[in-house]
N, C-alpha and C positions, 0 to 999 in steps of 0.2 A: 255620903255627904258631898255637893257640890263641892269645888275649890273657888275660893274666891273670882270675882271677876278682877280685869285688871289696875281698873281705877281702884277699885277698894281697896286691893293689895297695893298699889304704890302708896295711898293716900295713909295708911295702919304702917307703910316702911318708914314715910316721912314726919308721922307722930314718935319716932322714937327720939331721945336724945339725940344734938345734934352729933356727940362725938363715934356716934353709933349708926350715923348718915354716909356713907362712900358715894361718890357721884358714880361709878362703873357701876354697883350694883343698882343704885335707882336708874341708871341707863339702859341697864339692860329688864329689871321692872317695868320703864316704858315700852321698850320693846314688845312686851306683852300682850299689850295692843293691836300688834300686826300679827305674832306668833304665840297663843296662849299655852302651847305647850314648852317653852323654851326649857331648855336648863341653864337656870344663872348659875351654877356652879363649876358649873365645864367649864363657859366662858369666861369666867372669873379666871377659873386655873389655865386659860391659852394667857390671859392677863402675866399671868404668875411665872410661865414657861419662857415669855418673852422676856421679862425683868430677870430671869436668871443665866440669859445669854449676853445681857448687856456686861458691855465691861467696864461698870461705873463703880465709883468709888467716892462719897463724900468730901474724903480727905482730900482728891484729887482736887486738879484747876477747873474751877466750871467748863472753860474753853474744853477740856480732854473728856470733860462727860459730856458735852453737847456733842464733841464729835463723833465717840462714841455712841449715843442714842441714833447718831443720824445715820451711822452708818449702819447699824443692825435695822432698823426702822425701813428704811429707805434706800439702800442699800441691797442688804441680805435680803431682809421681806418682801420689797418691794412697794409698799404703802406710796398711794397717790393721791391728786387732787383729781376730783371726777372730773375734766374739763366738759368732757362731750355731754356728760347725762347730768349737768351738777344739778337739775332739781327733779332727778330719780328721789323718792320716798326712801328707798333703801341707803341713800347718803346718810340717814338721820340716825337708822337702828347700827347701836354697836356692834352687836352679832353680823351684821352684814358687813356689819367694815371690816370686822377681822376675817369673814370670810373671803369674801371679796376683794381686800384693800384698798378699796377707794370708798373716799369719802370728800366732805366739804370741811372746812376751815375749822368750825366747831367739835367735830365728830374727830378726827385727826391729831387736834390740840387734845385732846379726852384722853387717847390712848396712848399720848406725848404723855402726858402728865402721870396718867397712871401707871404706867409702866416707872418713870421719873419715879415716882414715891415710894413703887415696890423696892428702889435701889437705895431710898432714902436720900433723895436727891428736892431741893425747894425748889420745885416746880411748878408753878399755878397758871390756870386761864384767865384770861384777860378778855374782856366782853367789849374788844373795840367793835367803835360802830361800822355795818357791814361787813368784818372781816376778821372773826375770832382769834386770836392768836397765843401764845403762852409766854410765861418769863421765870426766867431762872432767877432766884432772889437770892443775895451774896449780903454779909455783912458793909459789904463798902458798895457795892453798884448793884443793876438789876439790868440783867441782860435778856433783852423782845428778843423773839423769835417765831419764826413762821413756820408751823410743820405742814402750812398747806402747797408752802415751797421750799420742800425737804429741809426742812430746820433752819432756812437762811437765818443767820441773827441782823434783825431790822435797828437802825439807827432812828434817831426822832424825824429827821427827813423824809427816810422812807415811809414812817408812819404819819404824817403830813401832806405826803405824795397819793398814800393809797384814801386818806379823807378825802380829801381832795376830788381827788377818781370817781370815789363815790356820791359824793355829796356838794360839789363844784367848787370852783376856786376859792369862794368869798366862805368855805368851811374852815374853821380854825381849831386847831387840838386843844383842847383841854387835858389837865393834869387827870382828870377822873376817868378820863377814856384810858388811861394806862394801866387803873385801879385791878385788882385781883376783882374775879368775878366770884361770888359765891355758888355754893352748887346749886340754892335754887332757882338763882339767876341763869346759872348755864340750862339746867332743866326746863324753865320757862321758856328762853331763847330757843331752845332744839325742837320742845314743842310749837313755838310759833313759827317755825323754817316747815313742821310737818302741814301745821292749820293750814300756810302758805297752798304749799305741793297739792294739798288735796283739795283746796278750794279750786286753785286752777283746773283740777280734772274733773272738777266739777261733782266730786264724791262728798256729798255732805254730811253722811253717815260720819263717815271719816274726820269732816271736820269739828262734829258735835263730841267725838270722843277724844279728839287732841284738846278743847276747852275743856271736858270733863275734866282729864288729866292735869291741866293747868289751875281748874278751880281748885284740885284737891291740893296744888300748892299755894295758890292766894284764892282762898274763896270771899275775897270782897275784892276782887279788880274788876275795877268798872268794864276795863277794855273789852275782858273774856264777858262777861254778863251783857253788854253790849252788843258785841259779836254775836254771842248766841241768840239771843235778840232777830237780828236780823237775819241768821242762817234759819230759824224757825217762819219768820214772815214769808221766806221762801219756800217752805214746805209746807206752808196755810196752816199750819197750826199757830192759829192766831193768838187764841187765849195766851199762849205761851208766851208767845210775841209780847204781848201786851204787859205779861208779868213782871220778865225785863226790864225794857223799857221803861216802865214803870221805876221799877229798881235803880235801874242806871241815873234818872231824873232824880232821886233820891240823893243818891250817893254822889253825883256831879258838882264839882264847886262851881260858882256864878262866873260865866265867863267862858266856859267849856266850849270849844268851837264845834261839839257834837250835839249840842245840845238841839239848836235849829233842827237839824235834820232825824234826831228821834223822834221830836215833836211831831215833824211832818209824817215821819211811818205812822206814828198811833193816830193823825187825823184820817189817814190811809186807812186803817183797821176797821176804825169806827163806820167810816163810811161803806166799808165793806160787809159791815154787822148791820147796816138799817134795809 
């Protein structure tokens, strides 16, 4: 008997109860993707081996567990931000982060976090725009933090500073950019950082199966049906094309600034059918 392929299996891991959902284990089910023999259980247990070197303690002052995490993390390990290669495809796969230790913003906060919860430590991801980051949640305050620069803990300036950066001066934070991200949030954003990478390398194989993955988390996002849409127009499998598209107009509210421009693919199709 075949083993599943990888979509299936991630899409049958994410039908279970949410409380029976781990972001490490659906990360490294992604992973699947690039490596279909993985063992998610090994890497689970490198998970497990780091959490039992930490010298965190709940009861302690959040400050002495952040320093703690940062120093075994970043430190001992050696865990980085990929500067040179940051849109290497391997920045995305956990497996390769822990191999490796370099990763991107998002991949880096993942192993902050779970490592953080194997100690039983309120750790969560935070899905700020352009630049992933985690926070420690305390009954009285909640302290950002940046594990893609070795666990700096970031002030609201800083995180004002790095909008800013990315999205120009006239960008202004909002309270929801500091919001915990959910795992299928973080899952969907990892996959869209892989759709990115492989689209640039111009691998579209690749990028049909990073929406695959994403459908099997919202399979009614316009974005992803969209996208595929157009990664199909450019391998002339038109019919395909058309199905989308089709879809997408469907599902789009009035006003969609996409709307124009599918329109125009399928006047393209037709024309390419007569």
């Amino acid at each position: 008997m075949q083993p599943p392929d990888a979509v299936t299996e991630f899409a049958r891991y994410l039908a279970r109860p949410a409380a029976e959902i781990h972001l490490d284990e659906a990360a490294l089910l992604l992973a699947r993707t690039e490596y279909p023999a993985l063992d998610v259980p090994a890497h689970l247990s490198r998970l497990d081996a780091l959490a039992a070197r930490a010298q965190c303690d709940p009861g302690r002052p959040p400050q002495a567990n952040v320093a703690a995490l940062n120093r075994l993390l970043f430190e001992e390990e050696g865990f980085a931000g990929n500067e040179a290669e940051y849109d290497d495809p391997r920045n995305s796969y956990l497996n390769d982060v822990l191999d490796r230790k370099l990763g991107i913003p998002i991949t880096l906060t993942l192993v902050y976090q779970e490592v953080a919860r194997r100690c039983g430590l309120p750790v969560v991801g935070v899905g700020f725009p352009g630049h992933f980051i985690a926070k420690y949640v305390t009954p009285t305050r909640e302290i950002l933090l940046d594990p893609y620069q070795r666990g700096t803990v970031l002030s609201i300036k800083d995180c004002e500073e790095k909008l800013k950066a990315h999205f120009g001066e006239d960008a202004e934070l909002r309270p929801e950019f500091l919001s915990e991200s959910t795992t299928r949030q973080t899952l969907t954003r990892m996959l869209n950082n892989l759709k990115g990478a492989f689209f640039r390398r111009k691998d579209l194989s690749k990028v049909l199966m990073m929406i695959a993955m994403a459908l099997a988390i919202d399979p009614a996002s316009r974005q992803e049906i969209h996208d595929r849409g157009m990664v199909y127009f450019v391998l002339r499998r038109y019919d395909d094309a058309m199905t989308d598209l089709r879809t997408y107009l469907e599902l789009a509210p009035p006003g969609d600034p996409q709307i124009q421009g599918v329109r125009s693919m399928m006047h393209r199709i037709r024309a390419l059918h007569n």
